[in-house]
N, C-alpha and C positions, 0 to 999 in steps of 0.2 A: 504494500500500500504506500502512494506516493504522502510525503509529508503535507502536514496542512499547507494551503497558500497563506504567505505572509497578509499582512492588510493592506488595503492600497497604498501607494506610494504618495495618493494626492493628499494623504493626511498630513505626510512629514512639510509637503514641499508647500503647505498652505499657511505652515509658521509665518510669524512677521518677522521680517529682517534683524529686525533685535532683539525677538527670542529666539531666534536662530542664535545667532552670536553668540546669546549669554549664554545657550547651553553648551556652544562649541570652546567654551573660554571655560565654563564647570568640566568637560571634558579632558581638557589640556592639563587645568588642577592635577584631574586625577593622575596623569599620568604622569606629571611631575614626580607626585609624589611616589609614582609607586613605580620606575621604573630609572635603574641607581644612573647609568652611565648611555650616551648616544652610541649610537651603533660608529665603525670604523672609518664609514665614509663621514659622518655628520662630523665628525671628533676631528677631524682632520684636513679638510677640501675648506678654500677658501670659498668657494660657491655654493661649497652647504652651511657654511655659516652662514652666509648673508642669508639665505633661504628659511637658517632656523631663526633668526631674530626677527624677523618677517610673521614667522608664523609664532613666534613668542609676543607679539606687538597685536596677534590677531588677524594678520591683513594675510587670510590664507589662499584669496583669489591671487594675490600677487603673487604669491611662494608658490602658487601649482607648478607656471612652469619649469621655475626648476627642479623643483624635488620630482616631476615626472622625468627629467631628461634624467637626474640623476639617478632613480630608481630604476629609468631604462639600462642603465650603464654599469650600474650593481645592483642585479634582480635579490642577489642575494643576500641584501643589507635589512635586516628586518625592520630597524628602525628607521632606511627608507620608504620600507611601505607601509608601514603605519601612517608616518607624515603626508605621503601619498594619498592612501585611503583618508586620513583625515583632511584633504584638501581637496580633496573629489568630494568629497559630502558638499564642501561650504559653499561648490561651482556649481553641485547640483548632479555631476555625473557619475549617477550610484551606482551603475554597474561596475564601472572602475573600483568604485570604495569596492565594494562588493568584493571584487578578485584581490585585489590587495590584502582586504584582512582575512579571506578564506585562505593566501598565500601565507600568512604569518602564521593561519592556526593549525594548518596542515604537515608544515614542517618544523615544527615547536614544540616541544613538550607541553602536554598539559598546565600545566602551574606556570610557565613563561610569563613573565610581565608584559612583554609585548603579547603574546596570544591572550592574555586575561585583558588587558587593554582593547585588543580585539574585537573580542566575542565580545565586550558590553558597548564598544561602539556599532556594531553592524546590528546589538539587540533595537539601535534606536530606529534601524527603518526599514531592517527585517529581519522582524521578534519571531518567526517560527525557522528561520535558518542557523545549524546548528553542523557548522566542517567541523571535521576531527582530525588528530594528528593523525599521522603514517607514515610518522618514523620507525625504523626496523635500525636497533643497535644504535639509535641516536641520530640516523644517516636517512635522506629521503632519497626515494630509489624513483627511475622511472625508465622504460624505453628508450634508448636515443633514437632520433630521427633516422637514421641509416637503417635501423633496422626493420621498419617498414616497408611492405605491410610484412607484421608477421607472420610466420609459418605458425599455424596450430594443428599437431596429428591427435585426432581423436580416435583410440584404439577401439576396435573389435572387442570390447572382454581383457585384452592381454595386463598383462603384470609381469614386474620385475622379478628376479628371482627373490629368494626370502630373505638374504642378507639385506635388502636396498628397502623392504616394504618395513610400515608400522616404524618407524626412528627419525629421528632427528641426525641427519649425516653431517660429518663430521669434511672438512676439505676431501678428503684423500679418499674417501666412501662417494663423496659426490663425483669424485672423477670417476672412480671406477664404473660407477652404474651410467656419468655420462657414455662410457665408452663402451658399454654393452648396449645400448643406445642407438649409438651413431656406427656401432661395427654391422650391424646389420644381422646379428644374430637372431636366433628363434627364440620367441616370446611367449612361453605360454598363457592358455586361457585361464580367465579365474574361475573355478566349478562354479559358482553362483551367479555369473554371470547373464544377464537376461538382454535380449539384444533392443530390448524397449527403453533400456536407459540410457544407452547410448544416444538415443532419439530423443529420448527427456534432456540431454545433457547437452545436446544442441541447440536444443528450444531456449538454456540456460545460455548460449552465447549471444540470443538476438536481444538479451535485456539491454544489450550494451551499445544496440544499431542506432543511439542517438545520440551516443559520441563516436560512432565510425561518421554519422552525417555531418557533424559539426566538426569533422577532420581533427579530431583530438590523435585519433591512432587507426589504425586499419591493418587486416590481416586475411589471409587466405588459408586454405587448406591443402594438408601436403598430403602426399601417400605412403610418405614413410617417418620415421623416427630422426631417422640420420640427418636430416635436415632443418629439423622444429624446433622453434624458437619456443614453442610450450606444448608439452608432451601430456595427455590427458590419459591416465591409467589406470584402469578398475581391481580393485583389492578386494580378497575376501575378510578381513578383516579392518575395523576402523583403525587408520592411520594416527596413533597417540590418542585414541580411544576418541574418535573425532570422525563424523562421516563424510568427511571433505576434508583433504590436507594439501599445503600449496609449498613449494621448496623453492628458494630464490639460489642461482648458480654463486658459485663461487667464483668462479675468473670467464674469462672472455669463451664465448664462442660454446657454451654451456647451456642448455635449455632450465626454463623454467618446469619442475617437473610437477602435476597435480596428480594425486589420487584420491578415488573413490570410491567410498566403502561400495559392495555387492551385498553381500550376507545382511538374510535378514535375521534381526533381534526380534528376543520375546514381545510380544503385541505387535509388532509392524508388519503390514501386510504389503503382500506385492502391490498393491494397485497403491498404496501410499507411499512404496519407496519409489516405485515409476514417477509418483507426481510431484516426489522432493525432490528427486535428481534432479530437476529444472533448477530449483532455486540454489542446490548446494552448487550446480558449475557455474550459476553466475557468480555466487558468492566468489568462488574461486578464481574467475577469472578477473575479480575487481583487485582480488590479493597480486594474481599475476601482473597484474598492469600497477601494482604501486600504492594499492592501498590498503591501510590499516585497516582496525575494529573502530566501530562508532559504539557510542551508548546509549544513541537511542532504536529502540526498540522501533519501531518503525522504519530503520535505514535496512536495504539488504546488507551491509557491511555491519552490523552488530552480531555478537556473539551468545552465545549463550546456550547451556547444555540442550534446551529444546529442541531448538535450531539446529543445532551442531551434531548432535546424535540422531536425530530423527524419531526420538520415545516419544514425539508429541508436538500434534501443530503449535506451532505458537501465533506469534501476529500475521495476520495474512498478507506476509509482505507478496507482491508479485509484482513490482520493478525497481529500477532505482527510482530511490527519494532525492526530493529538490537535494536533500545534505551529500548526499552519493556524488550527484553530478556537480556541487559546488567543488565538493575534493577536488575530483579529480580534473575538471577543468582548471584548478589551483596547481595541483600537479604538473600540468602539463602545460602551464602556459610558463614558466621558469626551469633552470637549467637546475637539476636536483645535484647531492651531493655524489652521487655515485650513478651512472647509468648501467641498464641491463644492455650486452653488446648482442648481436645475431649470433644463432650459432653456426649460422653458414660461416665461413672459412674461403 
């Protein structure tokens, strides 16, 4: 279920002028106070200081364009795009605010000053939009551009052999199984395998055909392993007691590898694991593409034993939520800390 729509936008934009101000100056307070040091570009650039005493003084239509060139020129300055998105508010152009502080909450730690800064400036003019981080070890991960579109091989039933299924691999485990992989070996089937989840598991990749439209990412289908940039593989047992598990590569030229449970558990019936396969390979492939767990309950990227094991519907999610597609449009409109490479070669 998609998240509620925020309230109109004509409510914020029909403030007077200086209640606008006052609350954009109670705004700046806060974040004085609760936010110790400026990020590396503002601390240092003599054109981001004129920019910040501009927007210390309030005058933040003046400051836009440079804190936009500058945030253009260091995406990765958070506390350029805070001042950013708080300068896009006062111009008016809230899509920008909009990306900018989904940009700072996506790649922040929860508790960050600037993501807490964030999420209570984008609550003032869209209070039901709620990005989460997805960070993985501290580090935001996403596709690079080269590797487009990618390769995704969705197996028949097959599975790794039993070293590689149900663990958390370690570097030298992940190569190995890349390379049984890519050598082109024989894969067997998983006995519980049913060839209708496969077909569920697909249905679970068009949740995502409204960021292939808006050219976030795009990807085709291969006919083998040796080539897949995300390798989709059916397990008889849940992967770290989980009905859906996602592995990000270790080094270059590495597939992202997913599995998914077969076997059914006590109470779950065929006709109910065919009908969550949909939702657990979307789930999957929002991990493949870069992103974390959300906490609300309503996003397909939340987590939770329901959800995750399959003992029990939970919220009827059945696409991404507005919060889904602010991530990941945040994701992918900046250059993350680490990219996933093709594993073509």
């Amino acid at each position: 279920m998609s998240a509620s729509e925020p309230p109109p936008l004509r409510r914020v934009l029909t403030c007077g002028v200086r209640t606008w101000r006052f609350f954009l100056a109670v705004l700046f307070c806060f974040v004085l106070g609760s936010i110790t040091a400026w990020g590396p570009v503002l601390a240092g650039d003599s054109s981001a200081a004129a920019a910040l005493k501009l927007i210390q003084a309030r005058r933040y239509g003046e400051a836009y364009p440079s804190i936009f060139s500058l945030a253009a020129a260091s995406p990765k300055d958070m506390s350029l795009q805070y001042y950013l998105g708080l300068c896009a508010m006062n111009v008016h152009n809230l899509p920008l605010a909009e990306l900018a502080f989904a940009r700072i909450i996506v790649r922040s730690p929860a508790q960050d000053p600037f993501a807490v800064a964030a999420k209570k400036a984008l609550a003032t003019f869209r209070s039901q939009l709620m990005p989460y981080s997805s960070l993985c070890n501290n580090k935001s991960l996403r596709w690079s551009p080269q590797a487009m579109p990618l390769r995704i091989w969705m197996s028949d039933g097959r599975t790794l052999p039993a070293p590689y299924v149900g663990c958390i691999m370690d570097a030298a485990t992940y190569q190995a199984a890349t390379n049984v992989l890519q050598s082109g070996g024989s894969l067997s089937v998983t006995p519980s395998y049913d060839p209708a989840y496969r077909q569920s598991a697909l249905a679970g990749l068009r949740w995502w055909d409204w960021a292939v439209k808006e050219g976030i990412f795009s990807y085709v289908f291969t006919d083998s392993p040796r080539d897949a940039d995300i390798v989709v593989l059916f397990v008889e047992h849940p992967p770290l007691k989980k009905a859906g598990y996602t592995l990000y590569p270790y080094a270059n030229h590495q597939p992202c590898i997913v599995q998914l449970e077969c076997a059914l558990s006590d109470g779950i019936t065929r006709a109910f694991k065919v009908h969550s396969m949909e939702y657990i390979m979307a789930h999957e492939l929002g991990h493949s593409l870069g992103l974390g767990h959300s906490n609300n309950r309503s996003d397909l990227m939340t987590p939770g034993d329901e959800k995750d094991t399959g003992t029990a519907p939970a919220a009827p999610v059945t696409a991404c939520s507005e919060n889904d597609r602010a991530s990941l449009r945040a994701i992918y409109s900046m250059p993350p800390d680490a990219y996933f490479v093709s594993a073509r070669k």
